[in-house]
N, C-alpha and C positions, 0 to 999 in steps of 0.2 A: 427659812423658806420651806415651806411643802411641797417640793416637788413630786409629789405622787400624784396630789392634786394639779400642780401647776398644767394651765396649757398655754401652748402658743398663739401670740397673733398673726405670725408669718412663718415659711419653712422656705429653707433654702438651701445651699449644696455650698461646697468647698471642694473641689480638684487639685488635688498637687499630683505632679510625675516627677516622681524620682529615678533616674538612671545614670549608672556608671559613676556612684558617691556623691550624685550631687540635685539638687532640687530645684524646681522649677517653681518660683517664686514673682510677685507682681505687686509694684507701687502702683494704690489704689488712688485713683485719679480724681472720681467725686463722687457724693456718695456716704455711707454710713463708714468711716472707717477712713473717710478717704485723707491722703500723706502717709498712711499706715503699709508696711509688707504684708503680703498676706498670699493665698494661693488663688489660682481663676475661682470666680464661682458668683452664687448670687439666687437671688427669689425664684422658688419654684412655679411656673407657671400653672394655669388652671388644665389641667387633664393630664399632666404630665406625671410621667414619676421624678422621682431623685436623681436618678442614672439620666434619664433623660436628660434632666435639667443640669445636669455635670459636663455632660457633651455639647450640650447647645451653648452654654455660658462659658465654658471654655474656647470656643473657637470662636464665640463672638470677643471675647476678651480679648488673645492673644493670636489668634489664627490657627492655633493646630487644632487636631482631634485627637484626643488621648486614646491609648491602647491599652488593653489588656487592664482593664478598668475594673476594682472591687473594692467594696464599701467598706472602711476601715475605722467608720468610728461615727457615734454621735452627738453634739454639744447641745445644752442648752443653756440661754440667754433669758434673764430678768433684768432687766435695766430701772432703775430708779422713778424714772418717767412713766412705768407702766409698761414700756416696749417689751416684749417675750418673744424671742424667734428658736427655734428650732432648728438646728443643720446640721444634715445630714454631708460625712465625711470620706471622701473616697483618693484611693490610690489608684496610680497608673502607671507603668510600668515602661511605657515607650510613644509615641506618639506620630502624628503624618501630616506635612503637611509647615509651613514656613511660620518660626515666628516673627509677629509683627506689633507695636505700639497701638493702641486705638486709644479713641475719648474716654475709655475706662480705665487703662490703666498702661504700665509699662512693663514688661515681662524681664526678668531676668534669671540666669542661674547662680543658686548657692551652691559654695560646698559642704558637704553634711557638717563638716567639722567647726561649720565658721557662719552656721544660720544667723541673721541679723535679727535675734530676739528684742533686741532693744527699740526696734522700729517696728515690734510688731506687738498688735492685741497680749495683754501682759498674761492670757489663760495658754496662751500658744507656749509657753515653755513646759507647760505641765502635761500636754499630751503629746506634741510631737512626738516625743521620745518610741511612743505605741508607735503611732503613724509607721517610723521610719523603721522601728521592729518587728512589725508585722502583728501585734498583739491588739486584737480589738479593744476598744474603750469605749467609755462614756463619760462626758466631761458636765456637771454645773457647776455655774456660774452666776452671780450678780455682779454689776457695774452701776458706778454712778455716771453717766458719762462716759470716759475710757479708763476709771480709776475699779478696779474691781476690786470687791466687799468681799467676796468669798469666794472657797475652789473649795470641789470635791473631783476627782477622779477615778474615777472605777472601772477597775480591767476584769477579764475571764477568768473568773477563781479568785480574785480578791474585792476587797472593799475599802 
């Protein structure tokens, strides 16, 4: 894969809030991904930035709005089919506001110790680890479907 070349055909966000050891996590309901754990998030709207769209799709997701919000990393996506998405990764730190179940998905908390990788997109074991360390990254990826073909990951000062 060329990812130098590569571009996306959609860009989208990821939100997770981690506080007090443990993560805020959601079974995705329907949808790309969907019976999958993953974190609030979803397609960038037209005009919007990434942060925007973290905040809006989080609280349409799960009903909070995330605090103390910064961009923590970026993945890309080539799927087999042609799909290409781009998303943009962010942390939060605390949040306001009740959570709740919607048509998208179901919100719950992990503990850092006990993330349910096994229920989640199989590239999510290889950056979390940044996410929840504070260590910007950059994740690609290909997928055939949900089976993924490759990983690269690359943090600040390594390759």
């Amino acid at each position: 894969m060329d990812w130098v070349a590569w571009q996306p055909g959609e860009k989208a966000v990821l939100c997770f809030i981690v506080e007090e050891g443990r993560i805020l996590l959601i079974e995705k309901k329907r949808g790309l991904g969907a019976g999958k754990v993953n974190g609030p998030g979803g397609r960038i709207e037209v005009g919007e930035t990434p942060l925007q769209a973290a905040l809006r799709e989080t609280e349409e997701e799960v009903g909070v709005l995330p605090l103390g919000v910064r961009q923590a990393g970026v993945l890309s996506f080539q799927f087999t089919d042609g799909y290409a998405l781009h998303c943009t990764v962010f942390r939060a730190d605390s949040f306001r506001g009740k959570f709740r179940e919607t048509e998208e998905a179901i919100p719950f908390w992990s503990e850092l110790d006990s993330i349910p990788f096994e229920r989640m997109w199989a590239d999510d074991v290889h950056w979390m680890k940044y996410l929840l360390g504070g260590t910007y990254f950059e994740g690609f990826f290909s997928f055939d479907q949900d089976r993924m073909l490759s990983c690269r990951v690359r943090v600040a000062g390594l390759s």
